[in-house]
VEXDREN-2710 file (C-alpha; in Angstrom, 1 decimal):
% VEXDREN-2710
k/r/px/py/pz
1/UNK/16.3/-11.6/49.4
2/UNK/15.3/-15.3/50.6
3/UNK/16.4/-16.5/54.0
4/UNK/17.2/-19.6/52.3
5/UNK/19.4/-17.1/49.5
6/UNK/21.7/-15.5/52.2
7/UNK/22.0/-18.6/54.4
8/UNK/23.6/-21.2/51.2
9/UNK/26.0/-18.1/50.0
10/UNK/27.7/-17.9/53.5
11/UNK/27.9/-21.7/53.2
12/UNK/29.6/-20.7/49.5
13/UNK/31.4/-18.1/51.5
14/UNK/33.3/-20.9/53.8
15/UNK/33.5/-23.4/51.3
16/UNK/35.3/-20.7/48.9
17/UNK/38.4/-19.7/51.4
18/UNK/39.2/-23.2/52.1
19/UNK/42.1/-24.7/51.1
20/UNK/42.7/-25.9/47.4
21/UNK/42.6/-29.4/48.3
22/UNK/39.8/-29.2/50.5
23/UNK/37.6/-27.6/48.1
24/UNK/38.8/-30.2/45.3
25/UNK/37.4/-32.7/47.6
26/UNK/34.5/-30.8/48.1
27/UNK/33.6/-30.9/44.3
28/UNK/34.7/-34.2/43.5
29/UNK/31.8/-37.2/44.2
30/UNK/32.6/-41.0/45.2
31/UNK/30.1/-41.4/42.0
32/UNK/31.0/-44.0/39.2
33/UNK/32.1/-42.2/36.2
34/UNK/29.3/-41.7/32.9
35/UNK/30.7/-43.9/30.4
36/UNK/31.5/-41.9/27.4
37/UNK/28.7/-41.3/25.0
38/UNK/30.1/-41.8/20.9
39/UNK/30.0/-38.6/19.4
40/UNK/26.6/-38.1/17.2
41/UNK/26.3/-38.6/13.4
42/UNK/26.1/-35.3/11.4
43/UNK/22.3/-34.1/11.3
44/UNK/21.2/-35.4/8.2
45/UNK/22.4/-38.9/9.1
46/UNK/21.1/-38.7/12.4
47/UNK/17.5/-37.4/10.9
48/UNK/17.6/-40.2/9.2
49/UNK/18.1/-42.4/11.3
50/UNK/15.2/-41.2/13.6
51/UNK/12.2/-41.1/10.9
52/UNK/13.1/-44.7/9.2
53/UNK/17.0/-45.7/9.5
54/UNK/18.8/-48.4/12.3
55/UNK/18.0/-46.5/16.0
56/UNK/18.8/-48.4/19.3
57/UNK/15.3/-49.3/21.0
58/UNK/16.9/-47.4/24.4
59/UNK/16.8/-44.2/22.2
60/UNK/12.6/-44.4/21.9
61/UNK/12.7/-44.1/25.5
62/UNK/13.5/-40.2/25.7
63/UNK/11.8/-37.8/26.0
64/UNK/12.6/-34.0/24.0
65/UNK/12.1/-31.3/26.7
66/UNK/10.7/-29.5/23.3
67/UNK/8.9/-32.3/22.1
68/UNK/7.0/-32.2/25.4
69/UNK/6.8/-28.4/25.0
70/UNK/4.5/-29.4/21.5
71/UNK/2.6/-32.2/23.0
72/UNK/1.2/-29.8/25.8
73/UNK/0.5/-26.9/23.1
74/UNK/-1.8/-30.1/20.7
75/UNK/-3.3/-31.8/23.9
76/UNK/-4.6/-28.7/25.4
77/UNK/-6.8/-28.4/22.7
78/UNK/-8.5/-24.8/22.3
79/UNK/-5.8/-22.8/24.4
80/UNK/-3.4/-23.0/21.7
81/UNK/-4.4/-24.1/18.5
82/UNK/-8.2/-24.4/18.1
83/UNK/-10.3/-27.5/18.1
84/UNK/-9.2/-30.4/20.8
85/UNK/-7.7/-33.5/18.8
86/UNK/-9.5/-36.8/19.6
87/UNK/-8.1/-39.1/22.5
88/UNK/-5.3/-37.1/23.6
89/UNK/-6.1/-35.4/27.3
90/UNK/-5.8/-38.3/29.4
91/UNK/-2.0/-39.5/27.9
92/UNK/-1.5/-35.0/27.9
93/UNK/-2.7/-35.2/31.6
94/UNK/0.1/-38.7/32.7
95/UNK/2.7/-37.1/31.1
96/UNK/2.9/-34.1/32.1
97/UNK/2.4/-36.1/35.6
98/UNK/5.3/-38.1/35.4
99/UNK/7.3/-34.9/33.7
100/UNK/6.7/-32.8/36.3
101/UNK/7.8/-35.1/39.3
102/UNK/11.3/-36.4/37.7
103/UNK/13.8/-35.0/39.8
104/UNK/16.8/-35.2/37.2
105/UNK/16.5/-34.5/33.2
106/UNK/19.0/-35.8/31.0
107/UNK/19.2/-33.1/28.0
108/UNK/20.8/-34.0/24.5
109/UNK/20.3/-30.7/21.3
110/UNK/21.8/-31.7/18.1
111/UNK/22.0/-28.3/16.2
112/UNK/22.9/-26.6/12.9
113/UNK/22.9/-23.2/12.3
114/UNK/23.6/-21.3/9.0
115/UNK/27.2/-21.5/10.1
116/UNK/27.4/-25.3/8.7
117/UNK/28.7/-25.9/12.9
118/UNK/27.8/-28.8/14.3
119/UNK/26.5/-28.0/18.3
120/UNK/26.1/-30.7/20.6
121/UNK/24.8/-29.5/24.0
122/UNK/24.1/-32.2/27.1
123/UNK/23.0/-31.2/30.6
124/UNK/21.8/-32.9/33.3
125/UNK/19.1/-30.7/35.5
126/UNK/19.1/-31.8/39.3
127/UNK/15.7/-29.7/40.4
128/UNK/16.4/-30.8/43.9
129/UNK/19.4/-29.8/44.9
130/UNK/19.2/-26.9/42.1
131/UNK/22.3/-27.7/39.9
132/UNK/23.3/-28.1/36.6
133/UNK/25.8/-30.0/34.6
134/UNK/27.0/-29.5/31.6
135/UNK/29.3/-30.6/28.4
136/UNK/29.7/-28.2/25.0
137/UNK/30.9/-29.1/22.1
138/UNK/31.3/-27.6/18.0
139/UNK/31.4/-30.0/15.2
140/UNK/32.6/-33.0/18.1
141/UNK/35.0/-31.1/19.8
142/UNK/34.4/-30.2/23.6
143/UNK/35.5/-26.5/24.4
144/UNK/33.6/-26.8/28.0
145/UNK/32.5/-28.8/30.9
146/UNK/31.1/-26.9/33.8
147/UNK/28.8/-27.7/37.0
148/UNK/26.5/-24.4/38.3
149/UNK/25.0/-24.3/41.9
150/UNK/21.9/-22.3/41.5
151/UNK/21.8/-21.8/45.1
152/UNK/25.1/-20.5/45.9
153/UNK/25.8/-19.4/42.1
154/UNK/29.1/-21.4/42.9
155/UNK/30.6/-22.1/39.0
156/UNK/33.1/-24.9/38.3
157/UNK/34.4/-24.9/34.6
158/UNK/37.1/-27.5/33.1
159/UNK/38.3/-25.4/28.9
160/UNK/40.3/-28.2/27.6
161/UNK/42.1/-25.9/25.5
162/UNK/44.0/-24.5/28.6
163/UNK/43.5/-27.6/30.3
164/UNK/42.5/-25.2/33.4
165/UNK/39.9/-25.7/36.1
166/UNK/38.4/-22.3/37.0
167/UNK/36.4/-21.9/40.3
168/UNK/34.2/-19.0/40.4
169/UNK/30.1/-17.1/41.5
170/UNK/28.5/-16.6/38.2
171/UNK/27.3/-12.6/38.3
172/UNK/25.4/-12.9/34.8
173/UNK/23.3/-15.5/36.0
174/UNK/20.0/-14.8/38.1
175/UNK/19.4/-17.4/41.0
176/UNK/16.1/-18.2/39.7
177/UNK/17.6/-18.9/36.1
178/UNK/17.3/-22.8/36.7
179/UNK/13.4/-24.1/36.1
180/UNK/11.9/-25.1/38.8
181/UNK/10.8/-28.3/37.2
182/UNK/11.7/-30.0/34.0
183/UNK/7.3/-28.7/33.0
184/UNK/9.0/-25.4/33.1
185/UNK/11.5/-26.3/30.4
186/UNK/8.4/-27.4/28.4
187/UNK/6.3/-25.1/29.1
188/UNK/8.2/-21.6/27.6
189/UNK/8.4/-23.7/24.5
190/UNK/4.4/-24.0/24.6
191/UNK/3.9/-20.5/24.7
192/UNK/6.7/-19.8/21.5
193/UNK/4.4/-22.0/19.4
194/UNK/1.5/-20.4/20.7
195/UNK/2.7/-16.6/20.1
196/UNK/3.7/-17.7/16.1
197/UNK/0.5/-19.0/15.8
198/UNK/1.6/-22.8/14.9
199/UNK/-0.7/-25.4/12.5
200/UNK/-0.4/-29.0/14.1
201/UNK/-1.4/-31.7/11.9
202/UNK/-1.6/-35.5/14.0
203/UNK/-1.9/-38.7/12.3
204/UNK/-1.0/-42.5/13.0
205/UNK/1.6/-44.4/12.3
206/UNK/4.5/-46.6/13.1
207/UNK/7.9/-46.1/13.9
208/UNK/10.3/-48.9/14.6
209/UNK/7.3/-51.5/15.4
210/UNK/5.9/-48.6/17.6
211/UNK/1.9/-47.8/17.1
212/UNK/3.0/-43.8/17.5
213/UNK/1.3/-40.5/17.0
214/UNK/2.6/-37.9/15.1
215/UNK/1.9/-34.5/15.4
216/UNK/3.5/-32.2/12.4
217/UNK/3.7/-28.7/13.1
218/UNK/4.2/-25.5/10.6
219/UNK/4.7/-21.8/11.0
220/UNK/4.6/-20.7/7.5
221/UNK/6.6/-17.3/8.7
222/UNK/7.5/-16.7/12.1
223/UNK/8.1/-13.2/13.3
224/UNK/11.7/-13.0/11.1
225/UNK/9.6/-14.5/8.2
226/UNK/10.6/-18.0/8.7
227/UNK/9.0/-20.9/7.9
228/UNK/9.6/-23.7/10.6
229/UNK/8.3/-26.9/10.6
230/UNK/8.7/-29.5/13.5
231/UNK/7.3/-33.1/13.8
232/UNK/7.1/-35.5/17.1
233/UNK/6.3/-39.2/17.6
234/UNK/4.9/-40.1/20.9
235/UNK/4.4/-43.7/21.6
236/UNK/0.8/-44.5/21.4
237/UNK/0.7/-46.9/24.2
238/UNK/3.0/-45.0/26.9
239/UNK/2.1/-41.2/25.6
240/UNK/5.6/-40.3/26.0
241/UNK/7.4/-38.3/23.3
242/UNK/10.1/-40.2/21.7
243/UNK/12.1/-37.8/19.2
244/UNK/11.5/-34.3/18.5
245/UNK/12.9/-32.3/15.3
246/UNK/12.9/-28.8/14.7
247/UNK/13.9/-26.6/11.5
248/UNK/13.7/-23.3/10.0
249/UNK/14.0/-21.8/6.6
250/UNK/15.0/-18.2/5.6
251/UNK/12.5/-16.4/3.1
252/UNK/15.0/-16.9/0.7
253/UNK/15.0/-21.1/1.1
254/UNK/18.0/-21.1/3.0
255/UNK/18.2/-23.8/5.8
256/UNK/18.3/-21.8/9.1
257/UNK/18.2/-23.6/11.8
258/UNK/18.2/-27.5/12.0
259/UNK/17.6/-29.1/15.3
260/UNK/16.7/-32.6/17.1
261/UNK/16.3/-32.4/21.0
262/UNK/15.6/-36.0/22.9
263/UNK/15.1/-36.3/26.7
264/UNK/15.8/-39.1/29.1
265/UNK/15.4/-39.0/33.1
266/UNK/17.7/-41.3/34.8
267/UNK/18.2/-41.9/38.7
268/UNK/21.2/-40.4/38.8
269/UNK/24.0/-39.2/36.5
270/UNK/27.0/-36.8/37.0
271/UNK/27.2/-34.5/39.8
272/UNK/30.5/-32.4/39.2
273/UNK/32.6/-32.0/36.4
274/UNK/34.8/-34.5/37.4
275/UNK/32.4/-37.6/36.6
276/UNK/32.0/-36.2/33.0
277/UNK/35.8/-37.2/33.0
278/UNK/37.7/-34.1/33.6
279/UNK/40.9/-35.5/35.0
280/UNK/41.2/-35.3/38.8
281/UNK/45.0/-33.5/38.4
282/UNK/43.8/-30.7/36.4
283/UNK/45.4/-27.0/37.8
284/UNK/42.5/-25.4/39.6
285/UNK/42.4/-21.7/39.3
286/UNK/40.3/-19.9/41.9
287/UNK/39.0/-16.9/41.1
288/UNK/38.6/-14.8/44.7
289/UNK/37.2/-11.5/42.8
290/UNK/34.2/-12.5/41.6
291/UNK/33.1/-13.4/45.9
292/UNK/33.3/-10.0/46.4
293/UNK/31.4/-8.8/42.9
294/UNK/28.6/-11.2/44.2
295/UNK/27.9/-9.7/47.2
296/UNK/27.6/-6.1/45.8
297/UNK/25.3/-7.6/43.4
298/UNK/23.5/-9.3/46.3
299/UNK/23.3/-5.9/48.1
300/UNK/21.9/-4.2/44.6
301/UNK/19.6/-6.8/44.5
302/UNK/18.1/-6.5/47.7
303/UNK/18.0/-2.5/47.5
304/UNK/15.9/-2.9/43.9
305/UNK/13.4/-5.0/45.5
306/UNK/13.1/-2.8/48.1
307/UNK/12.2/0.5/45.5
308/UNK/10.4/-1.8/43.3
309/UNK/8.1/-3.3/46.2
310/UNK/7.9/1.0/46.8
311/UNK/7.0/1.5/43.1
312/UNK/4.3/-1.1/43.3
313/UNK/1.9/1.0/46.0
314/UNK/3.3/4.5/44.5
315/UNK/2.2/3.4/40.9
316/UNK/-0.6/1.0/41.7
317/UNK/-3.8/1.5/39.8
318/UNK/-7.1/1.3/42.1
319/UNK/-9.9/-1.0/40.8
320/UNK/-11.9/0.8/37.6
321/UNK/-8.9/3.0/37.7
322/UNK/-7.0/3.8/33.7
323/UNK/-4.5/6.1/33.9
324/UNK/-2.7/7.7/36.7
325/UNK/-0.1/10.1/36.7
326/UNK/2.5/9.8/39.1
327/UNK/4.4/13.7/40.1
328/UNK/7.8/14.0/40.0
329/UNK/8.5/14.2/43.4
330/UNK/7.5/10.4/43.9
331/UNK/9.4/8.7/40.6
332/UNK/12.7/9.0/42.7
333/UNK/12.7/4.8/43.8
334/UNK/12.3/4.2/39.9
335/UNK/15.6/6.3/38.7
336/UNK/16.9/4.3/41.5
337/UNK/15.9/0.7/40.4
338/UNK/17.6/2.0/36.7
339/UNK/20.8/3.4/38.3
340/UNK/20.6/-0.1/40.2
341/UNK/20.0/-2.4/36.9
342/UNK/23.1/0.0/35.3
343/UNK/25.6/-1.4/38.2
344/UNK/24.1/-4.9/37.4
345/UNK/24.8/-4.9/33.5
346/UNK/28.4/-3.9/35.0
347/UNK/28.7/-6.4/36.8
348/UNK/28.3/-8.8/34.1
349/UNK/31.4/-7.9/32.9
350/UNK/33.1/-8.6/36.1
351/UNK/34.3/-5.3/36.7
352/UNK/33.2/-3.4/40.0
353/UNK/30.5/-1.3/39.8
354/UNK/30.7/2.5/40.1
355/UNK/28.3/5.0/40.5
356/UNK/27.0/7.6/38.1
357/UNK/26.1/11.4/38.8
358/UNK/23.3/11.3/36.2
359/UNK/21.6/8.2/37.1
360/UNK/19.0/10.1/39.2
361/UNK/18.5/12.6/36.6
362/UNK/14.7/13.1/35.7
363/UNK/14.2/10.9/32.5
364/UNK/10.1/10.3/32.9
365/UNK/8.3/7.2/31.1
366/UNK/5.1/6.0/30.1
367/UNK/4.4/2.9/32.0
368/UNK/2.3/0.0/32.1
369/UNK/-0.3/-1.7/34.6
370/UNK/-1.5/-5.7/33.8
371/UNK/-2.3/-6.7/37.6
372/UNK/1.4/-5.1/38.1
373/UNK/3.8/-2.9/36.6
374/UNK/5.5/-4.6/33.5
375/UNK/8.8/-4.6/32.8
376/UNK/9.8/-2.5/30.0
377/UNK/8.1/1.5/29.9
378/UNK/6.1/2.3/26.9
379/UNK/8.0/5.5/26.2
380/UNK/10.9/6.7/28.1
381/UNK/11.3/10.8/27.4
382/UNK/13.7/12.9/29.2
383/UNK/11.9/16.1/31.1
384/UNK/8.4/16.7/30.8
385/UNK/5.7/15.3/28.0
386/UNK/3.8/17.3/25.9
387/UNK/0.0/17.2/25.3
388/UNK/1.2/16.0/21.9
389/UNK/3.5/13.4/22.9
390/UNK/0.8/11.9/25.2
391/UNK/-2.2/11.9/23.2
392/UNK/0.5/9.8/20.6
393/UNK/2.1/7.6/23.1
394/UNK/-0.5/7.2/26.2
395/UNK/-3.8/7.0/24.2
396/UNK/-2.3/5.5/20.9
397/UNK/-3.2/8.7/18.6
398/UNK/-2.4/9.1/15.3
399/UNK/-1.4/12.8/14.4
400/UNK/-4.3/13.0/12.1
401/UNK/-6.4/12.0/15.3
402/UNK/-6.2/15.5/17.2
403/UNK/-5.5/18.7/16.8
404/UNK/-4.5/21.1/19.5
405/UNK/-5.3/24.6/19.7
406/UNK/-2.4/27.5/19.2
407/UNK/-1.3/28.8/22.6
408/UNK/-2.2/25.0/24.5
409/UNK/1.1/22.8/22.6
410/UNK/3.3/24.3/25.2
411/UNK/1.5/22.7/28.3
412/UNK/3.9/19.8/29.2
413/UNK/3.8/17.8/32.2
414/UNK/6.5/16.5/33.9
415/UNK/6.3/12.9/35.8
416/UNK/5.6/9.3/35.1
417/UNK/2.6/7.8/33.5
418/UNK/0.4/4.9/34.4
419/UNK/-1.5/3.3/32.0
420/UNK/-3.7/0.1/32.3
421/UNK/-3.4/-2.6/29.3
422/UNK/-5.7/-3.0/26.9
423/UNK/-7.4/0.4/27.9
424/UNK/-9.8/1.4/25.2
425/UNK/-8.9/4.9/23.6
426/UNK/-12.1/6.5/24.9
427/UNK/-11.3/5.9/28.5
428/UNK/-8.0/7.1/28.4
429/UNK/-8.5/10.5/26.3
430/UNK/-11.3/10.8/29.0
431/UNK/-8.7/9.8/31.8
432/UNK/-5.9/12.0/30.4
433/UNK/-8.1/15.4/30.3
434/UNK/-9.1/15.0/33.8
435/UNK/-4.8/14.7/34.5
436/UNK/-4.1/17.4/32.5
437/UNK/-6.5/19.7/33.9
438/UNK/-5.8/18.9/37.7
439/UNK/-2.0/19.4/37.0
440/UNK/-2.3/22.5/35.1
441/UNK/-5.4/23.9/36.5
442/UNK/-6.4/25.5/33.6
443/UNK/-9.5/24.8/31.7
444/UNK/-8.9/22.8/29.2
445/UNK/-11.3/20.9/27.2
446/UNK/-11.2/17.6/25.2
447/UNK/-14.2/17.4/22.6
448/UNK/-14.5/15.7/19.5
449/UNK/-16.2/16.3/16.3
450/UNK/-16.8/14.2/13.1
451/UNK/-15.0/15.2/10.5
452/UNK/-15.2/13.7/6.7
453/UNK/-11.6/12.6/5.2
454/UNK/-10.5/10.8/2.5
455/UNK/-9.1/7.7/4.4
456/UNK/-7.1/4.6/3.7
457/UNK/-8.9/1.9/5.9
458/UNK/-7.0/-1.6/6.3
459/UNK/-8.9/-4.7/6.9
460/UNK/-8.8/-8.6/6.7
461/UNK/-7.0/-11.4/8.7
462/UNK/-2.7/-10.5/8.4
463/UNK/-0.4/-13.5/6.9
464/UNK/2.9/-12.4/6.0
465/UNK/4.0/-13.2/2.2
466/UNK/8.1/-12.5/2.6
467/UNK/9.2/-10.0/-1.0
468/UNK/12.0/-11.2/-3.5
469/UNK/14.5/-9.0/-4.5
470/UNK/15.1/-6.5/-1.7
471/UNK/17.0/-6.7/1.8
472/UNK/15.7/-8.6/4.4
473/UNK/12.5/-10.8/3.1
474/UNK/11.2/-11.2/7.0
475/UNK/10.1/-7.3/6.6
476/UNK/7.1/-5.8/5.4
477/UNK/8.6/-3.1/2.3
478/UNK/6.9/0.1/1.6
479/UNK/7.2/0.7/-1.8
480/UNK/5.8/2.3/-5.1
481/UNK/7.4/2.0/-8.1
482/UNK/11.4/1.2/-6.7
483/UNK/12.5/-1.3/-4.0
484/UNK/15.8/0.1/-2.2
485/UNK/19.2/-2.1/-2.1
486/UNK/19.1/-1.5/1.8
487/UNK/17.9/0.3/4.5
488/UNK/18.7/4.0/3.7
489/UNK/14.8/5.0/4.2
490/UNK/14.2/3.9/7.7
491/UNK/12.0/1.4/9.1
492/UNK/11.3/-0.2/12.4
493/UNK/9.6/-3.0/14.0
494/UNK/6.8/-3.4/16.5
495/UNK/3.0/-4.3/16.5
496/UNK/1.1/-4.1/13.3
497/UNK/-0.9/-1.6/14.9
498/UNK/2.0/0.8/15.2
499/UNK/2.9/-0.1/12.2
500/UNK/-0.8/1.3/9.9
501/UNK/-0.5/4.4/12.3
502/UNK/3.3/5.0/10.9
503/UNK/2.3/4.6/7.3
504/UNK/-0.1/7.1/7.6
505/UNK/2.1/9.5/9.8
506/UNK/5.3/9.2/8.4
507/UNK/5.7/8.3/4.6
508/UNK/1.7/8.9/3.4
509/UNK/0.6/11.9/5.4
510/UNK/-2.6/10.8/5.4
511/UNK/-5.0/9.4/7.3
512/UNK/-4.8/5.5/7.8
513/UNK/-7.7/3.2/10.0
514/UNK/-6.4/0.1/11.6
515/UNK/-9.5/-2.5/11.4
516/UNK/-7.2/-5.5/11.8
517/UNK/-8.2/-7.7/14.2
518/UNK/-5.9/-8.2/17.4
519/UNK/-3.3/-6.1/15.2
520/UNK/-1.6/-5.0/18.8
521/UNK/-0.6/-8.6/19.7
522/UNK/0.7/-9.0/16.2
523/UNK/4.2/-8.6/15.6
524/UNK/5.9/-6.9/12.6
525/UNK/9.6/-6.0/11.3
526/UNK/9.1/-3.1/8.2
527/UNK/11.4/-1.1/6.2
528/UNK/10.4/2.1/4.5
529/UNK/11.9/3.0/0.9
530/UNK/12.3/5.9/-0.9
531/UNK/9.8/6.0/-3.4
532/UNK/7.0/4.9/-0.3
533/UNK/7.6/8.7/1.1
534/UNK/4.7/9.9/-1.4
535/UNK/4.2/13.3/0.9
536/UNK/7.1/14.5/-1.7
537/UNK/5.1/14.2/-4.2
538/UNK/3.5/17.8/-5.2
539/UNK/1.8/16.3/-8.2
540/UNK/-1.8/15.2/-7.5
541/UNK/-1.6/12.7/-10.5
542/UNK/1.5/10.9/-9.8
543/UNK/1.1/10.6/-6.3
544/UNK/-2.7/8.8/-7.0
545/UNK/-1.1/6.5/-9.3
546/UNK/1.7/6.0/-7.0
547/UNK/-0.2/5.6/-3.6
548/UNK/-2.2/2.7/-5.4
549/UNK/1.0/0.8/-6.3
550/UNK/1.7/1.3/-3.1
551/UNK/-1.4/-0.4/-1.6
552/UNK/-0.9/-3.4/-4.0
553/UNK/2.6/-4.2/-2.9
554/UNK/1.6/-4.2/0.7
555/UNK/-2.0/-6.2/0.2
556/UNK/0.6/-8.7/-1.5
557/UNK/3.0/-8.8/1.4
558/UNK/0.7/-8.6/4.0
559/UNK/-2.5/-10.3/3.2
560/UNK/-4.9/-7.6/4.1
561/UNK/-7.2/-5.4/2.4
562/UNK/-5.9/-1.6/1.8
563/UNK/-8.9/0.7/0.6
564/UNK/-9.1/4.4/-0.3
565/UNK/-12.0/5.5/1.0
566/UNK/-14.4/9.0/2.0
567/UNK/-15.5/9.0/5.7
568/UNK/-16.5/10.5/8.7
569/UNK/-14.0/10.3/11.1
570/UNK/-13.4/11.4/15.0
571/UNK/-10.9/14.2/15.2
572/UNK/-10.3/15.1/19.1
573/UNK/-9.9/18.8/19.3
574/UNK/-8.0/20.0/22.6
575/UNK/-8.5/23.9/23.5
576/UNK/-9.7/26.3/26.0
577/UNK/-12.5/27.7/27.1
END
């Protein structure tokens, strides 16, 4: 925990047992008050308004945190979408200048979801002093004004409904939740458009006498099977963004998401809830608990950087190093850090953490190492692994990949596993047999043998076409003959490389090869029916007929290339001596 941390929440500490007057006094600024802002036209008056209709010339000023976000992602050039557009690093290079040293943002979303709701958000980020300010509202109607302290977590918030002031330390919050910069706000929406794989088309034009550029962007189907389109106009001459809009469709043409973000940076604005017009009278209701929650959470903190910086050198793979295998006598500091983050999630709810007799108990996990150990385990298993259950989960095996010898499936091994992204599957069957024979010394070997199959190999370049007809459109279906009304077959969701070694493993039972390019990074969302579980079928015939029905419905889905094919294949073959 930061010096700086510990030293502004005993400051919080005083400030919070002072009297109630005091502590108004504290919170309210000798500012002058933010003149009222009109409340917003619905969004399709307001659209257009900003691609053609009447729009005041202060409004071309502002600047859309996610607009920015855009204009980074097509001035970057070949990071992020390809080819370099002409003419655009130098004004990429002065905004992002100018972005990056504004000490105040002034933030204005107009958004419609599915709901018909009108939501009107506006904050004003002070990177500085490490607050923000904030008014909600729902189809022009404020339900909450607040001010957060990201250095003392200190939270004021004015409900109109009660007409309450309520003084309290957010717990839910993380004290590094507030950007560091208003780049930060922009960059995070770079790196969406970047993972969804966005088109940008730029062109000139002129908006309101303005030479501006505009850059149109499209994501025929996001990861949910979207399609989201989004368009900015930057002025030419300045390179700053002027408006940004944002919407989504549903597979099904439905209007999803609807949204229009604009950005201004002022010298100064309001500081405290009270300049936003909450009335100086209002009942203040202090909320004393919540001091004491946050400095258990403080002290959970601080004891989960202190078993993480432990894990770090306990789990740390050594240059050239794969795979490790960490005993169970040194995975204790990680059931701590888990028994920790289980108090935390508590403590969101504002209720006082208690301890729990099982959180130590031995529940191993498959982890990852990319320069450090990632957040989230691969696998989480309670007890030990099996040999099976590793060659599947640490080297990425399909079932029809392996086959172990009678008498050797018992061999498990308790304790966590290391394993280093983007390992290739050779050097971590060849890591694993030297882990499994150290820990068990027996002599196992790991060999493998060619071994011709029939095969069903899929290939080609993955664009997801969403289905008709069937639940959820965003999913890839796995089908034959009949579609199912819902989800009573199963299904899942995860890379598409997870997703070919399923369809072989679980509703085929047969061998499937994943030559998809990059088809770990690639995220999918499937659904298996009942007539895709074609290992039911006893009939030779009917399941041929039926597998290649199969394989047309997901080369129409999906894009890529499904082929029954004869090969020779590598089958690893663990066994003894």
């Amino acid at each position: 925990m930061s010096k700086q941390f510990e030293h502004s929440l005993t400051e919080a500490h005083e400030a919070f047992n002072r009297d109630h007057q005091a502590l108004r006094e504290t919170l309210m600024k000798a500012l002058p008050k933010s003149p009222s802002r009109p409340r917003p036209p619905g969004p399709a008056v307001r659209l257009w308004r900003l691609v053609g209709g009447r729009t005041s010339t202060a409004r071309m000023a502002r600047t859309a945190a996610a607009a920015a976000a855009v204009i980074v992602a097509v001035m970057a050039g070949t990071r992020w979408f390809g080819a370099p557009l002409d003419g655009v690093s130098t004004a990429f290079a002065s905004m992002r200048k100018a972005v990056e040293a504004a000490p105040l943002v002034h933030e204005l979303l107009y958004t419609t979801h599915d709901d018909g709701k009108e939501y009107d958000t506006e904050k004003w980020y002070y990177f500085q002093s490490r607050k923000v300010v904030s008014k909600y509202s729902v189809t022009g109607k404020c339900f909450k004004i607040s001010s957060l302290d990201y250095n003392t977590m200190n939270n004021v918030v004015y409900d109109p409904n009660s007409d309450l002031v309520r003084i309290s330390y957010r717990l839910d919050v993380h004290t590094d939740g507030l950007p560091p910069s208003a780049w930060s706000i922009v960059d995070r929406r770079v790196q969406d458009f970047d993972r969804q794989g966005a088109s940008v088309v730029r062109r000139k034009g002129m908006y309101e006498a303005t030479a501006v550029d505009m850059y149109s962007f499209c994501i025929p189907s996001n990861f949910r099977g979207d399609k989201v389109e989004a368009e900015l106009l930057v002025d030419s001459a300045t390179h700053l963004p002027i408006v940004y809009t944002r919407k989504a469709w549903a597979c099904d043409g439905r209007l999803r998401f609807d949204q229009i973000i604009q950005f201004d940076f002022p010298e100064d604005g309001p500081h405290d809830i009270y300049d936003l017009g909450v009335p100086q009278s209002t009942a203040v209701v202090y909320d004393s608990v919540s001091k004491k929650l946050l400095e258990k959470k403080i002290s959970l903190l601080a004891e989960r950087d202190a078993c993480q910086e432990q894990d770090q050198e306990i789990y740390r793979l050594k240059e050239g190093q794969v795979l490790k295998h960490v005993v169970p006598a040194l995975v204790e500091s990680r059931a701590r850090v888990r028994a920790i983050d289980r108090l935390l999630d508590e403590l969101k709810s504002g209720a006082t953490p208690q301890e729990h007799p099982g959180d130590l108990q031995e529940d191993y996990a498959i982890l990852q190492w990319d320069g450090g150990l990632t957040r989230r385990p691969i696998g989480v298993f309670p007890g030990e692994i099996s040999l099976k259950t590793a060659l599947e989960r640490i080297a990425g095996l399909s079932r029809f990949e392996y086959h172990i010898a009678d008498g050797l499936s018992a061999i498990k091994i308790p304790g966590d596993w290391v394993v280093r992204k983007d390992t290739p599957k050779e050097q971590l069957i060849g890591a694993f047999e030297k882990a499994v024979q150290q820990y068990s010394q027996e002599n196992i070997r790991f060999d493998q043998y060619a071994i011709e199959r029939d095969v069903i190999v899929v290939s080609g370049s993955f664009r997801l076409t969403p289905l008709a007809g069937t639940y959820e459109c965003s999913r890839i279906h796995v089908f034959s003959d009949k579609l199912d009304v819902d989800e009573r077959g199963g299904g899942g969701s995860g890379s598409l490389d997870s997703f070919i070694r399923g369809l072989g493993d679980i509703v085929l039972n047969q061998h499937v090869i994943g030559e998809v390019e990059n088809s770990a990074a690639i995220e999918v969302r499937y659904g298996w029916h009942e007539s895709g579980y074609l290992w039911r079928i006893t009939d030779k015939t009917e399941k041929s007929r039926k597998l290649d029905m199969l394989l047309a419905n997901l080369a129409r889905q999906t894009g890529l290339k499904f082929e029954r094919q004869r090969r020779l294949v590598n089958v690893l073959f663990v066994h003894g001596q």
